[in-house]
N, C-alpha and C positions, 0 to 999 in steps of 0.2 A: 633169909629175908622174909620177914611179914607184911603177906598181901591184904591190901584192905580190898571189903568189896565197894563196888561202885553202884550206886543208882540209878536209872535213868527215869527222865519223864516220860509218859506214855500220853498219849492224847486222846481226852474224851470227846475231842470234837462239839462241846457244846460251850458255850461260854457260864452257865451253871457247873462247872466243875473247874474252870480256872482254879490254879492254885492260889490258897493263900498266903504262899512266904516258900521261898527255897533259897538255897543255896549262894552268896554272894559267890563273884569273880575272883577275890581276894579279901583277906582279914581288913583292908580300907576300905575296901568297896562296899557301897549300898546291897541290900537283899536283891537278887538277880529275877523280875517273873520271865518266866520261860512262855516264848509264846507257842501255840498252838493249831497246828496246823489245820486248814478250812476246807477238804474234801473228803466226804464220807461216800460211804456204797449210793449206788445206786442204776437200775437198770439202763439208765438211759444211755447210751455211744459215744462218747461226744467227737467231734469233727474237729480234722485237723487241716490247717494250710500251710505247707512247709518251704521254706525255702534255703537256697545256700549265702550265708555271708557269713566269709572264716574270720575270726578273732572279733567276735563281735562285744562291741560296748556298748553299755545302753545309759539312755537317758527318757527320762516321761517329760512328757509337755502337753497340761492337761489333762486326757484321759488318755492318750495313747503314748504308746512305748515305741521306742524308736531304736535300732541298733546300728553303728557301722561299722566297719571293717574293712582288712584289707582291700584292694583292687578298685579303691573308692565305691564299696558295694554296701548298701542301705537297705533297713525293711522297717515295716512299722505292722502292729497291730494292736488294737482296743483289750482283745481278750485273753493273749499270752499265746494260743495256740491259733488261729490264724493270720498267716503275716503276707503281706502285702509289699512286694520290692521296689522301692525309692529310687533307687540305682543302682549300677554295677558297671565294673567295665573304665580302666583309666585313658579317656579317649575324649576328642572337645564337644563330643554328644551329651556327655554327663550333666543331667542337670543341677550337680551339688556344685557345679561351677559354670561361670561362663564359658571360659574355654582354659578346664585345669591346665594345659601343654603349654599355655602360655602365663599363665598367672604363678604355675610352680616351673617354671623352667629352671632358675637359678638350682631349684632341689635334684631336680633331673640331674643335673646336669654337675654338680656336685659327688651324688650318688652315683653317678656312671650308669641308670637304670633309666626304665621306659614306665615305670609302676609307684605303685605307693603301698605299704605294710599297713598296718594295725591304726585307726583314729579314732579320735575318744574327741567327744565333744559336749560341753558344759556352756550354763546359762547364766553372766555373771547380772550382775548388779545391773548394770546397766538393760536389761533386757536383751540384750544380742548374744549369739550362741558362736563358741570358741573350740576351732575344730582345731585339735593338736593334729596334726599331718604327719607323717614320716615315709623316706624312701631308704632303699637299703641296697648297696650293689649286690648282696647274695653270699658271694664268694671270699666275702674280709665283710668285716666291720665298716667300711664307709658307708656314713650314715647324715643324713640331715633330719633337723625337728625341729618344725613351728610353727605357726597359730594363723588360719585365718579366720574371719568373721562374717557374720551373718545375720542380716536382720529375721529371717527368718529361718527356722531348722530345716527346711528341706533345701535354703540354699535362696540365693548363690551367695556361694564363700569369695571372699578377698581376700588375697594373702597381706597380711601383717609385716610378718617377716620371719627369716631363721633363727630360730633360738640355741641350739647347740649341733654341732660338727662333730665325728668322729674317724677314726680311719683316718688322720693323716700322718702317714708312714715316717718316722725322723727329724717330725718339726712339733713345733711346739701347738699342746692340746688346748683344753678349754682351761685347763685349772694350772698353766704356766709350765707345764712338763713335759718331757717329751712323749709323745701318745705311744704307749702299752698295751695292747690287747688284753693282756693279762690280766691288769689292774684299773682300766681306763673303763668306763663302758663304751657300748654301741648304744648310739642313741635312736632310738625305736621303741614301740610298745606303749605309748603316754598314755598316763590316766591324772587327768586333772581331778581333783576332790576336795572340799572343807572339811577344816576341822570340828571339833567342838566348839574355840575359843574363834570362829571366825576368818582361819586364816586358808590361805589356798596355797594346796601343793600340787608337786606335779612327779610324781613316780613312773618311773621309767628303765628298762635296758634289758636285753636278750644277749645270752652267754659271757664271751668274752669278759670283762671284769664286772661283769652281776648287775644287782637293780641299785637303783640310786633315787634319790630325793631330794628334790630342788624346792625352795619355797617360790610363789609364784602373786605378783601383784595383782591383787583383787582387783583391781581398777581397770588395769592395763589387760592383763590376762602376761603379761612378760615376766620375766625371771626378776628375780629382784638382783641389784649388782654383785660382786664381788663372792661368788660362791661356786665357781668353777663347776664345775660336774654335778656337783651336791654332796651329798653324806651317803656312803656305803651302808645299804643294809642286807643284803645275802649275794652270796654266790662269787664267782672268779676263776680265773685261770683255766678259762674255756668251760665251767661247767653247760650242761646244757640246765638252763634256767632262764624263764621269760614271762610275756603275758602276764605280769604284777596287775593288781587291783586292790584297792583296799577298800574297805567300808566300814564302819563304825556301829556297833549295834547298842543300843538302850536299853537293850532286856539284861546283856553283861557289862557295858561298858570297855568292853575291848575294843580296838582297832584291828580288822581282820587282813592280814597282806596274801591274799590268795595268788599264788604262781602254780606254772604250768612246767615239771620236770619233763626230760626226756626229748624226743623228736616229733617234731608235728607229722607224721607223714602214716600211712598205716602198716609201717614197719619200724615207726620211730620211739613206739611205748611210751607216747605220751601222759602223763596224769597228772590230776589235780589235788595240788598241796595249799594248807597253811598254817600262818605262823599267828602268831599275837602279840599286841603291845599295850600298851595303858595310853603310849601318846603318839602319837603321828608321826616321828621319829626315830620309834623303838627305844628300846630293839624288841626285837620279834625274836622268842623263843617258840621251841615248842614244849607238847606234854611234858616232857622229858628235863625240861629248861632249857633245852641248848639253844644258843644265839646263833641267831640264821647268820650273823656277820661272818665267821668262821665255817660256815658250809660250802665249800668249792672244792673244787678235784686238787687231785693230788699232782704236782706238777712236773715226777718224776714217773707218772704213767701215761697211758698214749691220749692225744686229746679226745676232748669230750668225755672224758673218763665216767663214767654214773656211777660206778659201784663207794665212789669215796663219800658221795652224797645221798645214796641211796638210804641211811636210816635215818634220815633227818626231817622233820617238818611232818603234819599230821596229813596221812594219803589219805582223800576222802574218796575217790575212784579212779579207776582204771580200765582196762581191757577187761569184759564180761560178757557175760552170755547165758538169759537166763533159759535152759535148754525148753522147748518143746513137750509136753506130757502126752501120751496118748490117750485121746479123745477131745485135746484142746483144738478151738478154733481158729481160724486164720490161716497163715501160708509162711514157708522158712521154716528153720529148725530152732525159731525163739527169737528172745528180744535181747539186744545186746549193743555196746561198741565198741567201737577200736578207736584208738587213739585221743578220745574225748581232751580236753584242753582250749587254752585261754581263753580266760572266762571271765565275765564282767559279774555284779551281782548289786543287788537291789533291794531295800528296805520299804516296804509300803507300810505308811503310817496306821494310814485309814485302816485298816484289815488287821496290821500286826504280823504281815507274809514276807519272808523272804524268798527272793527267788536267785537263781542263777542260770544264766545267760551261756552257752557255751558252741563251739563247735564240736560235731563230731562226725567219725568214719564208723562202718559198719561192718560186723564179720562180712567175710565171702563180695564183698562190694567193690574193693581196690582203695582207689583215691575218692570217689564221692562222698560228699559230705554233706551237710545239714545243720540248720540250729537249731537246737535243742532248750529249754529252759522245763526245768525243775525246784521245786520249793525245797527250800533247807531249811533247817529248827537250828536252835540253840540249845545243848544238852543241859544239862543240871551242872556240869562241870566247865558251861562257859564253853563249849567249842562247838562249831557248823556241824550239823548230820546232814545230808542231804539225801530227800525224795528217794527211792529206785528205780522209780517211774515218772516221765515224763509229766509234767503239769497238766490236769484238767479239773475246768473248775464247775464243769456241769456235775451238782451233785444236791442233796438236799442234809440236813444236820441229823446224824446220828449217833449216839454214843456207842464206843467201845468200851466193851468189859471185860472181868478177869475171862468169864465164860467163851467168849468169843477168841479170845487169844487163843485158846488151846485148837491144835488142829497141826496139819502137814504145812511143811513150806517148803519153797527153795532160796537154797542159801548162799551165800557170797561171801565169801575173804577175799577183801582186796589186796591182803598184806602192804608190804612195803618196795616190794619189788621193782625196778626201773626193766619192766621185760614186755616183746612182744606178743607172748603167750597170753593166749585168752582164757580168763579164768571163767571156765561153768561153773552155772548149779551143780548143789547135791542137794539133798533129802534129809532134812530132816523133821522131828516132830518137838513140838511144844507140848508136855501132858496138862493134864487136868492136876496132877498132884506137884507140879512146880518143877518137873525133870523136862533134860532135853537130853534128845535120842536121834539116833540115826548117824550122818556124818560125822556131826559133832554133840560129845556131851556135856552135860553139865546142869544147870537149875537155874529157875527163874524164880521172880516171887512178885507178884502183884501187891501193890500198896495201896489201897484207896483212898483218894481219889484218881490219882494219877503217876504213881512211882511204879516202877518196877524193876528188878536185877536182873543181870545176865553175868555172871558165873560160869567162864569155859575153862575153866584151868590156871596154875598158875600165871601172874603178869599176862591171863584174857581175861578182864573183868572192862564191862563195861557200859557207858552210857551215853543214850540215844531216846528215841521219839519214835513214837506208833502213831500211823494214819493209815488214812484210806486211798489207794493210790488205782489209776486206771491201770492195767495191767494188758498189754496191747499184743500177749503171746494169748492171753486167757479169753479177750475180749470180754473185761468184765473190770468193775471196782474190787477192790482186794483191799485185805488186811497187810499191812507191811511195815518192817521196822527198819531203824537205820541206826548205827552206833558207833560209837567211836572209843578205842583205850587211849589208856594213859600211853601205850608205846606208838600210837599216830596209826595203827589198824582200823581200817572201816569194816564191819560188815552188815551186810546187805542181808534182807529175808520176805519175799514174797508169800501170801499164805495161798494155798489152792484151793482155787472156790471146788 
């Protein structure tokens, strides 16, 4: 078999080196500019305000960012890195409602639950904001999903009404059959979204029969009729697969459907995967081409099975840990997560930034968790690289050059693996003459203005994005890259200052 190699962009961080022309998405598709990421070195700390809301979705209104998430928990903040809590807590204190206990009783009380999963909320036409809701009993698929509104985003929401039911055990579902776990979804997870062409969806479902796609009336913010569950686009027969989101990017023109394989818990080896489409519908392939519709466990192994789904869809992180070096600052043995997963993700115009939005658990911590949000690029080949490090935007504009590339780093394979295990740093070096040494080898090659190759071996070639990222084991801005192959491998490389 002949390996081509790959190129990636590398980022000059100055808007004087923008590229002039790379690589379209497809032989249809328009020239792709790749944008480029917006934090370079610089001595200054920057400060963080952290708080916990799991499965957080975001939406801007303004100038601030808003997330929510399960347990009806809220945050907001102006600068990415301090965030400020809205809410929390499903109880009639909550200010995202009058009194949620009574306004979603019907969902309660459906779901056999005292709680509310994952909400995603959008701003339609009319100026009012549309919280997609969901409760879920836990233990089965019974599940409720549906829309209340609000004249303003912090609330208070009205409920609308239920929009789809799952988990009813020997009667008939939403699409006329008898409900399947199998093949049915559970309905939970909503991410409402516009297309290109103006129209609004609504992607949705965790395990049981996978994610689904329902068209959704712009007007109303409701289902449109006669489309039962919607259109199947990945997963089934219990795999573990949830936490869908899509976003559309301008630099390739793809549709990106990010999911969250594995278990949310910090034994559950969560990560974050995606797939791609041309249309809001899919299908969603990955590198590889394979149609996410056909990715679910095998239904003759035990459930929840991972290993059937394990090489599918492109892993952009997982369980890591970037180790410790002696004579670094700070405290712990490094900067790392566990379990990181569903994740929402965000296109800012104005800048040209991607960001993403996520929960996450930490080595050595248990169950605590955090949101996290990190900038991702879009490689030369059309697919997310994301940050290593946590978003800070306190920094001032410097370029990177072939020069500065060269140096020690620590490095990350995230493989493809659906595992507990936390994968450390190792060591390696970038030379001055285009080799790379230490853990792993191989060669690089700087292209100027902004190209450069990475070269680890057969089926490892790959491409990604250089920036400047805070590095919070180093306490310092760093040089670091992010990349991705053609077989859905991320890896990771911090440089030490």
């Amino acid at each position: 078999m002949q390996h081509k190699k790959i190129t990636f962009a590398v980022s000059t961080l100055t808007a004087a080196l923008l590229l002039a022309a790379c690589g379209g998405a497809s032989d249809n598709q328009p020239p792709m500019a790749v944008p480029l990421p917006q934090q370079p070195p610089t001595a200054e700390a920057p400060i963080f305000t952290d708080v916990s809301v799991h499965d957080p979705a975001v939406i801007k209104v303004a100038d601030t960012y808003y997330v929510f998430g399960s347990h009806l928990a809220a945050a907001k903040s102006t600068d990415l890195q301090n965030w400020q809590k809205v809410a929390d807590g499903v109880n009639a204190a909550n200010p995202l409602f009058a009194n949620v206990l009574t306004e979603l009783a019907e969902t309660f009380a459906w779901a056999e639950t005292d709680t509310l999963w994952a909400a995603d909320v959008i701003q339609l036409a009319d100026g009012k904001f549309y919280m997609y809701y969901n409760a879920c009993k836990g233990d089965s698929p019974r599940s409720a999903l549906g829309v209340a509104v609000a004249d303003n985003i912090e609330g208070p929401y009205v409920n609308k009404q239920i929009l789809l039911k799952s988990g009813m055990w020997g009667e008939l579902s939403e699409d006329g059959q008898i409900y399947d776990a199998r093949i049915h979804p559970n309905v939970v997870d909503p991410q409402a979204f516009f297309d290109q062409e103006g129209k609004l969806w609504l992607v949705y479902g965790s395990y049981s029969g996978g994610i689904f796609l329902l068209e959704l009336d712009p007007q109303s913010g409701l289902t449109k009729p006669d489309q039962g569950y919607g259109k199947h686009l990945m997963g089934g027969n219990h795999s573990r697969i949830e936490g869908a989101y899509v976003l559309y990017s301008p630099h390739s023109h793809y549709y990106y459907l990010f999911v969250s394989f594995g278990g949310l818990d910090a034994d559950g080896a969560y990560n974050i995967r995606v797939a791609r489409a041309s249309q809001p519908e899919g299908p969603y392939l990955d590198a590889m081409g394979n149609d996410m519709t056909q990715v679910k466990s095998d239904p003759a192994l035990p459930l929840f099975d991972d290993r059937s789904i394990e090489p599918f869809a492109q892993k952009l992180l997982g369980n890591h840990l970037f180790m410790r070096e002696t004579g670094e600052g700070g405290t712990g043995s490094g900067e790392g997560y566990v379990s990181p997963g569903h994740n929402s993700a965000f296109y800012d115009a104005d800048n040209e930034q991607y960001f993403m939005f996520f929960h996450t658990r930490f080595p050595g911590l248990g169950e605590q968790h955090q949101l996290r949000v990190h900038e991702f690029f879009i490689n030369k080949d059309g697919w997310p690289v994301v940050a290593p490090h946590r978003y800070a935007a306190s920094a001032v504009p410097q370029a990177i050059n072939a020069e500065q590339l060269a140096g020690n780093y620590k490095f990350i394979n995230h493989g493809k693996a659906i595992s507990a295990t936390i994968v450390n740093s190792q060591q390696i070096t970038l030379t001055a003459d285009g080799r790379i040494s230490g853990a792993v080898t191989g060669n690089w090659l700087f292209q100027p203005p902004a190209d450069i190759s990475l070269d680890l071996g057969p089926e490892q070639q790959y491409s990604g994005v250089v920036s400047a990222q805070w590095s919070e084991a180093a306490r310092a801005f760093t040089i670091t890259l992010t990349a991705q192959s053609d077989q859905g491998v991320s890896v990771w490389a911090s440089k030490q200052p």
